[in-house]
N, C-alpha and C positions, 0 to 999 in steps of 0.2 A: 935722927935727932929732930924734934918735933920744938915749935918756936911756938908759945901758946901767948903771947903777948900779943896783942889787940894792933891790927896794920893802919898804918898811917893814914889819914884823911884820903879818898882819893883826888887827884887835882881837876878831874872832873866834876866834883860838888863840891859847895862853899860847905861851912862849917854848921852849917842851920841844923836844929833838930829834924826840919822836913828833911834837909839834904841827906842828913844821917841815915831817918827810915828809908827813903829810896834809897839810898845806897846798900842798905841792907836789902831790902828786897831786890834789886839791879842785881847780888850777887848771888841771892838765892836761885835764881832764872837763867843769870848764866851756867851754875851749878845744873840745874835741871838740866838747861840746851846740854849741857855736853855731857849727861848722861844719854838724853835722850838720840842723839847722834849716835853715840857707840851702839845703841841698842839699833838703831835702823842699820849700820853699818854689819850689827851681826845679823840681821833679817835679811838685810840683800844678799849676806854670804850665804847664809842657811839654805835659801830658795836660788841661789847663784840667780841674782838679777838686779839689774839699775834702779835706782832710784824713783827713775820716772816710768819703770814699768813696773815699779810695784803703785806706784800712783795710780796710775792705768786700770789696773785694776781693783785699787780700791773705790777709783770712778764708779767703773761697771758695776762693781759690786751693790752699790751704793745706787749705783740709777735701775739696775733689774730687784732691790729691795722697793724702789717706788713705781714700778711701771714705767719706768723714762726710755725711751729710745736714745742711742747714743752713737753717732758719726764720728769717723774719723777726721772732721773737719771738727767738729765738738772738744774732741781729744785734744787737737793741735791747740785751740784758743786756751782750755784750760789750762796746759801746758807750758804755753807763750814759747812755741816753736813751728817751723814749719812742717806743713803738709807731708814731705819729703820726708824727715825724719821720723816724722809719726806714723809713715808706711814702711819702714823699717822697724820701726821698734813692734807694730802689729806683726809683719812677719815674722820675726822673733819668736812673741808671743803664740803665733798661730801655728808653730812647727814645735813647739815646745809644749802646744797642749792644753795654754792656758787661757786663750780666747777662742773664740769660731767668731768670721764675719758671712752675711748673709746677705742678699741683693734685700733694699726694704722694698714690703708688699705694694704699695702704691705709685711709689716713685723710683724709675728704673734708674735715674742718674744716682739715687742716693744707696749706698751699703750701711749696713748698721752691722755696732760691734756687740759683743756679749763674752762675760766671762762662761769658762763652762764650768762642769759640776770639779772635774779634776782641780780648776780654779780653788774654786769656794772650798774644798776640803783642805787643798795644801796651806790655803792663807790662814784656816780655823785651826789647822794643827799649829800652824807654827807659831800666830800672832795668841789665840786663846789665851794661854796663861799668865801671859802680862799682861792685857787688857783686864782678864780679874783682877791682878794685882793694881790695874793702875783705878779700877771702880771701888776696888776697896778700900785707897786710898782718899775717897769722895766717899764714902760714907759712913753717916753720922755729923755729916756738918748740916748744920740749921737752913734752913728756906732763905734767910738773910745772910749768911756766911756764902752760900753759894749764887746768891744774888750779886754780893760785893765782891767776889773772885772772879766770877765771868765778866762781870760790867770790868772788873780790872784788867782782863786778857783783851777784851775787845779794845780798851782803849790802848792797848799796849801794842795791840796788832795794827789798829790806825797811827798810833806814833811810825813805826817803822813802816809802812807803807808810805810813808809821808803823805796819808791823807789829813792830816792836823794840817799841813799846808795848804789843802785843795778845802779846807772845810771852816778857815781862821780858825785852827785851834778849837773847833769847839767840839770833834770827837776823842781830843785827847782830854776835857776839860772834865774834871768829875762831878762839875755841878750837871754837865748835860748827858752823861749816864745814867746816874742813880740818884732819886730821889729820895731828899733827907730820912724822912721816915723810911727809907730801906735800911738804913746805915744802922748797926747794933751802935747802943750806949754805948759811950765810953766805961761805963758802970760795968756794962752786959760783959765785955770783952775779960777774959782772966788773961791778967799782967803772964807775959813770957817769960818773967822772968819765977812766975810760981810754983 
């Protein structure tokens, strides 16, 4: 049985037309989060691994794409865990295949991490085809559509960092993301409901 009748205000927004469109997109996002959950939840099964060592090495990945050296002191901060744990979780990784650590060439006290090639192919098989799905999804929106979406994730990402606290509000504030002339007309925009 399906209830197609429109759910009540919710009592975290007043009744405002603003509260309204937030509220509607507030629900589209949580929609997304908990798709996008399931789908990491079947990547970690796929690849039998945690969360933060697929992190790990989407790090690597990401810093041997730019030339970055990367410590397992580096790991830990990203992380926001300790040294400890992120010497376990390299071991892990390192008996499993999917990194090699090396003493770095100049400084003996320092190891540097790297994914290996086994890495980079299991993550390209497995992740690929939803990453096309999710760029296909991104295209064909306008230079200002994708202007106004990002500047909207950023500010959404400092809301919940509670950096809007740390900044008075002014990286959640949309006048100090985007400026006016980024914004489509109201004109430009076709009605959702057409």
């Amino acid at each position: 049985m399906t209830n197609d009748t429109p759910s009540p205000p919710s009592y975290w927004y007043s009744e405002s037309a603003d509260d309204d469109r937030g509220a509607r997109i507030m629900e589209a996002m949580r929609s997304y989060r908990t798709a996008e959950m399931a789908m990491r939840r079947r990547t970690q099964a796929s690849m039998s691994m945690s969360e933060n060592e697929l992190l790990v090495l989407r790090v690597l990945t990401r810093a041997s794409a730019s030339a970055l050296e990367v410590t397992p002191i580096d790991l830990a901060r990203h992380l926001g865990v300790s040294t400890a744990s992120v010497t376990a979780l390299l071991d892990r990784l390192e008996r499993s295949g999917h990194l090699q650590r090396r003493p770095h060439p100049t400084d003996r006290r320092k190891v540097l991490v790297s994914a290996t090639g086994h890495a980079d192919v299991e993550m390209h098989d497995t992740l690929a085809s939803m990453h096309a799905r999710m760029m296909q999804a991104t295209r064909g929106m306008s230079e200002g559509e994708a202007t106004v979406v990002t500047s909207f994730l950023h500010r959404m990402r400092c809301a919940v960092a509670d950096g809007c606290d740390v900044a008075g509000d002014g990286c959640c504030a949309v006048r100090s993301m985007v400026r006016p002339t980024l914004l489509p007309d109201a004109d430009a925009v076709p009605d959702a409901a057409a």
